[in-house]
GUDORO-732914 format. One record per residue: residue in three letters; x, z, y of N, C-alpha, C, O in turn. Coordinates in nm, 2 decimals. Layout:
REM residues N
R  code     n.u     n.w     n.v    ca.u    ca.w    ca.v     c.u     c.w     c.v     o.u     o.w     o.v
R   ALA       X       Z       Y       X       Z       Y       X       Z       Y       X       Z       Y
...
REM end
This chain:
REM residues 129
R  code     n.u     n.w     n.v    ca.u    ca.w    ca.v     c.u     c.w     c.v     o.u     o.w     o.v
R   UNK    1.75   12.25    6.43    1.69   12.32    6.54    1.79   12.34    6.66    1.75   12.36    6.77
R   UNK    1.90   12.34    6.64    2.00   12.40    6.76    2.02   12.28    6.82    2.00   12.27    6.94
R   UNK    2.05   12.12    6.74    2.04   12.02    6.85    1.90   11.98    6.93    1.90   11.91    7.03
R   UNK    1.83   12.01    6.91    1.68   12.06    7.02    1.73   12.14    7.10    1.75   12.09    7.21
R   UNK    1.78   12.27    7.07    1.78   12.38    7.22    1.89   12.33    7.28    1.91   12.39    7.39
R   UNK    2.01   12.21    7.24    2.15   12.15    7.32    2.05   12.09    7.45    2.07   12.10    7.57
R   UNK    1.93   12.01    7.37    1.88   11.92    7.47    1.79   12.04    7.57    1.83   12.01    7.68
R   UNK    1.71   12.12    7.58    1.65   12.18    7.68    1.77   12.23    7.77    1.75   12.17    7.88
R   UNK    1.86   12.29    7.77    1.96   12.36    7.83    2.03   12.21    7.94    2.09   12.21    8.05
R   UNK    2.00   12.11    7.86    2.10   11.99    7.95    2.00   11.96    8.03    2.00   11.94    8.15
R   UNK    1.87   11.98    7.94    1.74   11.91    8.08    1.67   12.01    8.22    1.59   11.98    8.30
R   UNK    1.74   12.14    8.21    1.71   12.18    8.31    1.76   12.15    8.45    1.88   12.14    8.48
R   UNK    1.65   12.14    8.54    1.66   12.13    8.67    1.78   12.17    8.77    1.77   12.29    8.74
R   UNK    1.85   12.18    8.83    1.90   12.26    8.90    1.89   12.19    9.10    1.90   12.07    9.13
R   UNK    1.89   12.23    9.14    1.88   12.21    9.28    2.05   12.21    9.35    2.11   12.31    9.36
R   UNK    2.09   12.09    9.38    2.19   12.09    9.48    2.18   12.04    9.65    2.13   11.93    9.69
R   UNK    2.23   12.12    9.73    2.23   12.15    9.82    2.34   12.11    9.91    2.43   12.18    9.88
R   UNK    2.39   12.01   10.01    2.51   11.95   10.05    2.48   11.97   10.21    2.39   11.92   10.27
R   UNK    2.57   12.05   10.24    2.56   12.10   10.39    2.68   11.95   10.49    2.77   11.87   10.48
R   UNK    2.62   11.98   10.54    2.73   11.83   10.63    2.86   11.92   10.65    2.90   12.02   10.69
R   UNK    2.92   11.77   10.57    3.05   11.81   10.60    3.15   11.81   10.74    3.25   11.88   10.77
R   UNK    3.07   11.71   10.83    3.14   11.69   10.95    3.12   11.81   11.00    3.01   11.87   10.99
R   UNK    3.24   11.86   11.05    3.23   11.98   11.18    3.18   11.97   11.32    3.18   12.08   11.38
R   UNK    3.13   11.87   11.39    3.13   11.82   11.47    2.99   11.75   11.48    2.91   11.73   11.38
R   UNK    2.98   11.71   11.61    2.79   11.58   11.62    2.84   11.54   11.78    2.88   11.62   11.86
R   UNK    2.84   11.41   11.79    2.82   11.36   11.91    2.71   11.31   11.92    2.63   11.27   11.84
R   UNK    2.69   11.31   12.09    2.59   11.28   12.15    2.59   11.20   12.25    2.65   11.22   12.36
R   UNK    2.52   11.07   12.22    2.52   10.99   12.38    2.41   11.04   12.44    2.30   11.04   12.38
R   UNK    2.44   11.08   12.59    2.31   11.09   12.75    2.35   10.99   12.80    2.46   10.93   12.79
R   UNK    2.26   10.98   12.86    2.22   10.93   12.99    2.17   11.01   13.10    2.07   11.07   13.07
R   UNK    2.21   11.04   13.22    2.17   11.12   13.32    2.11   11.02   13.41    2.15   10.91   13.43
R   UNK    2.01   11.07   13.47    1.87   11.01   13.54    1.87   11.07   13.67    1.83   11.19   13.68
R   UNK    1.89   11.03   13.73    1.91   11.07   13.88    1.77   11.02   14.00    1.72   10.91   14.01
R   UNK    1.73   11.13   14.06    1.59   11.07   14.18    1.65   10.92   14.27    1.60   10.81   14.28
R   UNK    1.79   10.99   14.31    1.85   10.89   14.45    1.95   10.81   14.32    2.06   10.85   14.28
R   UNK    1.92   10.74   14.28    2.06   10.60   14.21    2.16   10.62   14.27    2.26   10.67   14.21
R   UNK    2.17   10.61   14.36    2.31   10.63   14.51    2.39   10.70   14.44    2.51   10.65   14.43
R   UNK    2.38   10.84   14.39    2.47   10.96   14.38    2.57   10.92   14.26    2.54   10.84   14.17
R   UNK    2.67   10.97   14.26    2.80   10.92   14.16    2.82   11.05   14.11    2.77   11.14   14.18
R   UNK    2.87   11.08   14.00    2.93   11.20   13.98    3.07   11.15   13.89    3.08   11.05   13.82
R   UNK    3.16   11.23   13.92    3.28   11.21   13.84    3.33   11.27   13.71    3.33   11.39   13.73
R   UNK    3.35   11.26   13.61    3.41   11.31   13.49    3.36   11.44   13.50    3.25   11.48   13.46
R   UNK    3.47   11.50   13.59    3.49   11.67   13.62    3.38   11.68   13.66    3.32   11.76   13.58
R   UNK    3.27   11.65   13.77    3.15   11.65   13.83    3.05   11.70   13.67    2.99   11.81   13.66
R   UNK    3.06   11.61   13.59    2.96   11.61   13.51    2.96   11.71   13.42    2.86   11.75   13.37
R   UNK    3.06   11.76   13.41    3.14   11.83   13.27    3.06   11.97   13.34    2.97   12.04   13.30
R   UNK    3.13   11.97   13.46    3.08   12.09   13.54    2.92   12.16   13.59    2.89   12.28   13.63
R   UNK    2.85   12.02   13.56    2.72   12.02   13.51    2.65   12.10   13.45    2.57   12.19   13.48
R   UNK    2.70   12.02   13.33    2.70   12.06   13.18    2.69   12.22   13.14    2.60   12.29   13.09
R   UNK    2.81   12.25   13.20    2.85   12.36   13.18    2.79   12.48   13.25    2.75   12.58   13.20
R   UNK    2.77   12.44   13.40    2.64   12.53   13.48    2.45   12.54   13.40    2.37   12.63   13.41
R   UNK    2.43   12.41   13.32    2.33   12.45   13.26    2.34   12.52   13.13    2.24   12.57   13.08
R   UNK    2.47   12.54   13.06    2.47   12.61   12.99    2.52   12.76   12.99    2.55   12.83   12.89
R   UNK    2.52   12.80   13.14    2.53   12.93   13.18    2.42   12.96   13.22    2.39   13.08   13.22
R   UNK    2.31   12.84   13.30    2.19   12.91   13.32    2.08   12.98   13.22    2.01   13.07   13.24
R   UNK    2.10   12.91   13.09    2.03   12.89   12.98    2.06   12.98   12.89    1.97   13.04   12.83
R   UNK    2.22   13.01   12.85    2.26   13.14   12.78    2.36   13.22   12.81    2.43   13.29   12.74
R   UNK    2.37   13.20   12.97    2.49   13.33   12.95    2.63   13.29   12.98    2.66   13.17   12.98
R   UNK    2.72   13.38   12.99    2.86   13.35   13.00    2.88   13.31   12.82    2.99   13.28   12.77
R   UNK    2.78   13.33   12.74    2.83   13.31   12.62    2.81   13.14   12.58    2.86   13.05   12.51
R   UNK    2.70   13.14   12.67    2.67   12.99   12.68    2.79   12.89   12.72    2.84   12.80   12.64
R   UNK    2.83   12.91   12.86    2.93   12.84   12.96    3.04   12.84   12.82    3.05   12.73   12.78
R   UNK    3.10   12.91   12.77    3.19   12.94   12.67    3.19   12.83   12.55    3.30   12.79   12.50
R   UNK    3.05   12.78   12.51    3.02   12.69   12.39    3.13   12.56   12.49    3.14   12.53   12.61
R   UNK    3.22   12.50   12.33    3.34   12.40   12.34    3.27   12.29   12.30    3.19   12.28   12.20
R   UNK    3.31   12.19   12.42    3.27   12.06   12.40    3.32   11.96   12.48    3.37   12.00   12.59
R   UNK    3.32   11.86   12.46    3.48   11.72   12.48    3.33   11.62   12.55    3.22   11.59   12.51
R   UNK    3.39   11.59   12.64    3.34   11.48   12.74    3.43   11.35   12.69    3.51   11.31   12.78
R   UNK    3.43   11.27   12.57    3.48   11.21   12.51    3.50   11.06   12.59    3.60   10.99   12.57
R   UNK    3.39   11.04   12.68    3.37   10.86   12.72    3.29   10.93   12.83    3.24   11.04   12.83
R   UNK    3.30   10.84   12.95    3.19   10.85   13.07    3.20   10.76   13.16    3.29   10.74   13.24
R   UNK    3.06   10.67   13.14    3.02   10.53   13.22    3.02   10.63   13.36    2.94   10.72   13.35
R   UNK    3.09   10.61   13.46    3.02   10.62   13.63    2.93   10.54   13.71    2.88   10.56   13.81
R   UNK    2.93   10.39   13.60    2.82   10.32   13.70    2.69   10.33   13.65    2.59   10.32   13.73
R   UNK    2.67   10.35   13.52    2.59   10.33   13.46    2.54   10.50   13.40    2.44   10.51   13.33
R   UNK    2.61   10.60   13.43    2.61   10.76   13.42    2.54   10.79   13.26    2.43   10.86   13.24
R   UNK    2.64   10.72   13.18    2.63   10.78   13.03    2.79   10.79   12.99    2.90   10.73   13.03
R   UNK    2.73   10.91   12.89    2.86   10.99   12.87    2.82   11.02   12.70    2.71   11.03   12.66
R   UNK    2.92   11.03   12.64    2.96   11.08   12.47    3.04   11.20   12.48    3.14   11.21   12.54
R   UNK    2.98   11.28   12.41    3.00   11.44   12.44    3.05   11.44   12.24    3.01   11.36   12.15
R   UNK    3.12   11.56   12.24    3.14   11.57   12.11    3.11   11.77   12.13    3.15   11.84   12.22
R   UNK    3.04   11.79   12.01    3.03   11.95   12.01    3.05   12.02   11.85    3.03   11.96   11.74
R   UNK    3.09   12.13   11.87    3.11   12.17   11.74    2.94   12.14   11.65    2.85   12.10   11.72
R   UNK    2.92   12.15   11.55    2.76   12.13   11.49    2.69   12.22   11.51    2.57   12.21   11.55
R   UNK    2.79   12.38   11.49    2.63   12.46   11.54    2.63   12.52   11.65    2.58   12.64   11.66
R   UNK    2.68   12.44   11.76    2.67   12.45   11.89    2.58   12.32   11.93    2.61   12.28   12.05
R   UNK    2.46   12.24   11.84    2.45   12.13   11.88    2.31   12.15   11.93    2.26   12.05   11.98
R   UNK    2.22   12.27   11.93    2.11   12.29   11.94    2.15   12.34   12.09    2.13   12.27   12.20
R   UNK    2.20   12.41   12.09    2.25   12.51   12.25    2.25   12.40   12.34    2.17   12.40   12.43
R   UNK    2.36   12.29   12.33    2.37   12.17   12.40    2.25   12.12   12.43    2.19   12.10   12.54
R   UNK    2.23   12.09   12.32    2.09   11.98   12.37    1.98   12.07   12.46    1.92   12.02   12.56
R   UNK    1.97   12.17   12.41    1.86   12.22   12.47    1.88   12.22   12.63    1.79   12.20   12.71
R   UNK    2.06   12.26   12.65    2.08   12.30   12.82    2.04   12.16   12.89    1.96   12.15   12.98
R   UNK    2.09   12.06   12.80    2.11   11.90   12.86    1.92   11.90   12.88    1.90   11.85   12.99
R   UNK    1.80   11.94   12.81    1.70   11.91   12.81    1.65   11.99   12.94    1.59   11.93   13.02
R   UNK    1.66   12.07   12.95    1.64   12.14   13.05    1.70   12.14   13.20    1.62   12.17   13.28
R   UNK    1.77   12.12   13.22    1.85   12.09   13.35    1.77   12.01   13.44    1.78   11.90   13.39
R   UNK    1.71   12.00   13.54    1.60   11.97   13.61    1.64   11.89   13.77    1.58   11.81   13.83
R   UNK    1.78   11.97   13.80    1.81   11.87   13.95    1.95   11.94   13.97    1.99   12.06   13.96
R   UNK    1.99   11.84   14.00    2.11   11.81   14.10    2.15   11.81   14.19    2.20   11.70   14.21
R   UNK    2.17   11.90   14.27    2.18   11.91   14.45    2.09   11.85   14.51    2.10   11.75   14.58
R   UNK    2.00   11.90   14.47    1.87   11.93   14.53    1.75   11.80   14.53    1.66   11.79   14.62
R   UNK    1.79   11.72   14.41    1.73   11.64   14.37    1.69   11.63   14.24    1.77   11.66   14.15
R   UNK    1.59   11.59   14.21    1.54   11.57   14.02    1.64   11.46   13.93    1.69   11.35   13.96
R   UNK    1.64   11.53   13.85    1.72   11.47   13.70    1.72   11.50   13.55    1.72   11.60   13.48
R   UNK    1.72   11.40   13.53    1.67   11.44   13.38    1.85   11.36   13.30    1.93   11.28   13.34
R   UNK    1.84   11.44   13.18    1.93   11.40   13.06    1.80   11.37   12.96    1.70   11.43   12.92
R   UNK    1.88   11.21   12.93    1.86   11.14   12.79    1.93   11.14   12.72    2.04   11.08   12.72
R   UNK    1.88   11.23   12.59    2.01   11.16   12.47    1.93   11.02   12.39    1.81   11.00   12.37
R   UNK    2.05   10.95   12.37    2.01   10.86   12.33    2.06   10.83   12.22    2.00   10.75   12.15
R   UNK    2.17   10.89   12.16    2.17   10.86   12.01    2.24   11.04   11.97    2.26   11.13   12.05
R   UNK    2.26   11.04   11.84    2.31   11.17   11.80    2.36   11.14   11.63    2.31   11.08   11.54
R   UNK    2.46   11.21   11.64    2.51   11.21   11.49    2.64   11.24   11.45    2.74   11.21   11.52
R   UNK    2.65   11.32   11.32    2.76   11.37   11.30    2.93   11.26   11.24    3.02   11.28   11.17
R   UNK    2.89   11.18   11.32    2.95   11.08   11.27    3.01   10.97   11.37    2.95   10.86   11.37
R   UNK    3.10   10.97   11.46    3.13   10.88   11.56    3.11   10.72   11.54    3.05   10.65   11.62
R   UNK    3.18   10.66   11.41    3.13   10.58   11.41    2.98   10.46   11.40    2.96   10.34   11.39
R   UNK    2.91   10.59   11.41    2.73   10.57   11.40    2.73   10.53   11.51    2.69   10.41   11.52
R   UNK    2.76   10.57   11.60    2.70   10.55   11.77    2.79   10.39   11.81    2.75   10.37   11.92
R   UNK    2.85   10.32   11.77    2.93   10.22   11.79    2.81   10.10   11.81    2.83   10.00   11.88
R   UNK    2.69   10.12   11.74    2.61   10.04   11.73    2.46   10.11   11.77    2.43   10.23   11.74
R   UNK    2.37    9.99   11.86    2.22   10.07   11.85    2.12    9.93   11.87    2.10    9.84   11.94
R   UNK    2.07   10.01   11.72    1.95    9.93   11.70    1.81    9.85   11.76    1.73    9.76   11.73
R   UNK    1.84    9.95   11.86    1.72    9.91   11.97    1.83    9.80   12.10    1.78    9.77   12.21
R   UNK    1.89    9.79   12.08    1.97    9.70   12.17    1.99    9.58   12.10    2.00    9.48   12.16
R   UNK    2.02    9.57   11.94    2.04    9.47   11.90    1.96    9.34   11.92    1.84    9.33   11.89
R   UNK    2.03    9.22   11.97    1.98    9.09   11.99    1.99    9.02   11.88    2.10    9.01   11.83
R   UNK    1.90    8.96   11.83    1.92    8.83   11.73    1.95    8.68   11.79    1.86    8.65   11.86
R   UNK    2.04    8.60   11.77    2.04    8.47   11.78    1.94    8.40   11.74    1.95    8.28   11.75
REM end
């Protein structure tokens, strides 16, 4: 009888739970501009960034840490790195942000993940020979 009750005790269920280990999530945008013409610089963009996340939450917002990691100027995509659970706040400012000195603009993200070397490749660009 007791090697029966060894076996119910090993066959019970248990539920494991694995929170991401990366501290961090990068994000590629794209910024979408009305006039193409307009350039923005590193600092320009960052500064951006950071104005929609004061319009959105606050000086607690402006405050949220985040690394302008990469930034195309011709092509105006940029790789942002943020802490993880500052990754909703981000996105949401970046979705929201509507114009640019006094013109319409939109942010694309286009890839996301807690993992830098994810974004090195994208699937929807891949060409086959």
């Amino acid at each position: 009888m007791s090697g029966v009750d060894e076996k119910d005790e090993s066959a019970v269920y248990r539920r494991v739970v694995l929170k991401n280990a990366s501290p961090y999530h990068y994000l590629e945008v794209c910024l979408v501009l009305q006039d193409e013409s307009t350039r923005l610089s590193a600092v320009e963009l960052k500064q951006f960034i950071i104005s929609g996340l004061k319009s959105l939450y606050g000086e607690v917002g402006a405050a949220l840490t985040f690394d302008l990691l990469k930034y195309d100027e011709d092509k105006l995509t940029a790789l942002l790195r943020v802490y993880s659970r500052g990754l909703v706040k981000l996105w949401s400012s970046l979705t929201l942000l509507g114009s640019y000195q006094n013109q319409a603009c939109a942010f694309r993200v286009l890839q996301v993940s807690p993992f830098l070397l994810a974004l090195t490749g994208n699937s929807r660009e891949l060409q086959l020979d």
